[in-house]
N, C-alpha and C positions, 0 to 999 in steps of 0.2 A: 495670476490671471483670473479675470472676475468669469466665473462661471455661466454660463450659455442661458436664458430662460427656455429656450425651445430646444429640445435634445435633439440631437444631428442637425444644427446648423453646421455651415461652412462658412464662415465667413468671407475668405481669404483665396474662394474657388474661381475667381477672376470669369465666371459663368454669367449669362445673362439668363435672366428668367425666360424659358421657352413655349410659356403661354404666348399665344398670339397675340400682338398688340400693346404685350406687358414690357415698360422698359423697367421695371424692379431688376437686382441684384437676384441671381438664379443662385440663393444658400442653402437648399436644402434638395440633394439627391434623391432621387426617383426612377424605378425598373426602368428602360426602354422597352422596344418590340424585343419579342422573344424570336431566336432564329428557329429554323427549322428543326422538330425533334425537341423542343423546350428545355436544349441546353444549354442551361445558364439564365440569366434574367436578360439578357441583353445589352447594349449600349445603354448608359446611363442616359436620364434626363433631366436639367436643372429647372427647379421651380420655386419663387419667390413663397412667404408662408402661404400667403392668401388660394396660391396658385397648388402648392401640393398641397391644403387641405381640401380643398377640391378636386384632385387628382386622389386624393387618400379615401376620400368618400365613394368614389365610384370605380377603384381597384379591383380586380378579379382576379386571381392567380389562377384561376383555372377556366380563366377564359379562352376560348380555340383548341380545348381536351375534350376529348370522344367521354362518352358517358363510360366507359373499362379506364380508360386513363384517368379521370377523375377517381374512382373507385380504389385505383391501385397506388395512387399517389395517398389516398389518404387512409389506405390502410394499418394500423399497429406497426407492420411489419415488413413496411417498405424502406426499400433498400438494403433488403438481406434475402433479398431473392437468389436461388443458386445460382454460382457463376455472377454473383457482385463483386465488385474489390470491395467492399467491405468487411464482407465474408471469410477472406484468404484464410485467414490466421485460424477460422474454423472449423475447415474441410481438411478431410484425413490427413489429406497430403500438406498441409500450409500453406496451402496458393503454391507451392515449387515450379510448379509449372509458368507460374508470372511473377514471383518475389524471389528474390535470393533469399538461402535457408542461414542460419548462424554459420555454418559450417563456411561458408561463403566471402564472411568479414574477416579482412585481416583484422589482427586481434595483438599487436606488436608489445603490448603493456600487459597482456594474458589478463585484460581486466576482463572479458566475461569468461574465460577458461578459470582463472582464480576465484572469480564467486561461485561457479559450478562447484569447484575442489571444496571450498568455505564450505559448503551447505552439505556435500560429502560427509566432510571431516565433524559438524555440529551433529549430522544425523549420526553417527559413527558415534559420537561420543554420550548420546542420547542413548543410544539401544545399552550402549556397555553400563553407563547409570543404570539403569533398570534391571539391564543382569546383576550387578553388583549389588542391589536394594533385593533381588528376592532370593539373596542368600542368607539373609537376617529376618528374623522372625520380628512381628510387629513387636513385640515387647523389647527385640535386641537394638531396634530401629530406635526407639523411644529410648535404651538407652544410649544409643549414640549422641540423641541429639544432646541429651543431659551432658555427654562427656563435650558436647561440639565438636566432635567427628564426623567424617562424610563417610560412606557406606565402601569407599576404597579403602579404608584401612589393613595392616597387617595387624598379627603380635607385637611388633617390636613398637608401631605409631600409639597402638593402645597404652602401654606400659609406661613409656614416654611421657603421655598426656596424663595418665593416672598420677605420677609422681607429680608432672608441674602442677595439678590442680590440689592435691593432698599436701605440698608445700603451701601452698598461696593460704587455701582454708583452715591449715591447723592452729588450736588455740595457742600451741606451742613455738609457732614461727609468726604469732600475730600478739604476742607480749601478754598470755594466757587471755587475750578476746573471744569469747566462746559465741558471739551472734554469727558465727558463721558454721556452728554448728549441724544444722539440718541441710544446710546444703554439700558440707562433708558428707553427712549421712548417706544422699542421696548419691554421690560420687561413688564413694565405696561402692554402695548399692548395684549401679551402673557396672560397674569395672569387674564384680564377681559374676557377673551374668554372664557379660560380654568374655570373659579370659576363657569358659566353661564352652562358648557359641562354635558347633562344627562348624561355623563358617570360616572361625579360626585358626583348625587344629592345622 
């Protein structure tokens, strides 16, 4: 469909144009009279282009407003006046008094009771990382990472890991290969620190 050259035409709005005397096709929507209390824009009005660029040019949105209504309409911070619905979710209570609270939704698939538990169990597993991480002194930290160990480790996962990596790097299990010598070094290194760490004992 070939694209529109005037944005918000209507083509198809079966409207006649409601300038007076205009028999044009009414394609392009226009506020009505506003009711009493200015809410809403009112009944729609249809007008051909010629007809709502001339209705666009002499438009007032704040025409038939008190000089405070004007003020308060075009303040930063209107419609977050207290006691707005737009407000609820911000006042102590969450609006309770005029929204239903979570507590309120049946909930039959526990999808928002289950992301509640998720975020539980993530922060739960957060706090324990960090208790786990400040049993290890920065230098024991740094060697874990050289072993590729997490900070939950026992004796037994250390010992484990020492042997598979002291297999893989020796020049003896690598058909006397000695380029992987400094990073043995560095293993060893690791692993006497760590077996020595009262995180361990």
């Amino acid at each position: 469909m070939k694209p529109h050259k005037f944005h918000g035409r209507i083509e198809s709005s079966g409207q006649a144009c409601q300038a007076p005397g205009c028999v044009e096709a009414g394609e392009f929507r226009a506020p009505g009279e506003r009711s009493a209390g200015f809410d809403g824009p009112g009944e729609s009005r249809w007008f051909c282009l010629d007809h709502v660029r001339e209705f666009n040019s002499s438009y007032n949105w704040f025409d038939g407003m008190s000089a405070e209504e004007i003020i308060s309409a075009q303040h930063p911070a209107a419609g977050w006046a207290a006691g707005s619905s737009t407000t609820r979710a911000f006042r102590a209570d969450g609006g309770a008094g005029n929204a239903p609270r979570w507590a309120d939704f049946a909930d039959p698939l526990e999808a928002i009771g289950a992301r509640a538990a998720d975020i539980r169990r993530r922060a739960q597993g957060q706090a324990q990382s960090r208790a786990s991480a400040a049993r290890f002194t920065r230098e024991e930290r740094t060697a874990l990472d050289t072993l590729g160990l997490a900070v939950d480790i026992d004796r037994g996962a250390l010992r484990r890991r020492y042997t598979e990596l002291v297999r893989r790097y020796h020049p003896d299990r690598n058909g006397g290969d000695r380029s992987h010598e400094a990073r043995l070094g560095r293993v060893v290194e690791a692993y006497q620190m760590l077996r020595k760490s009262a995180a361990l004992a």
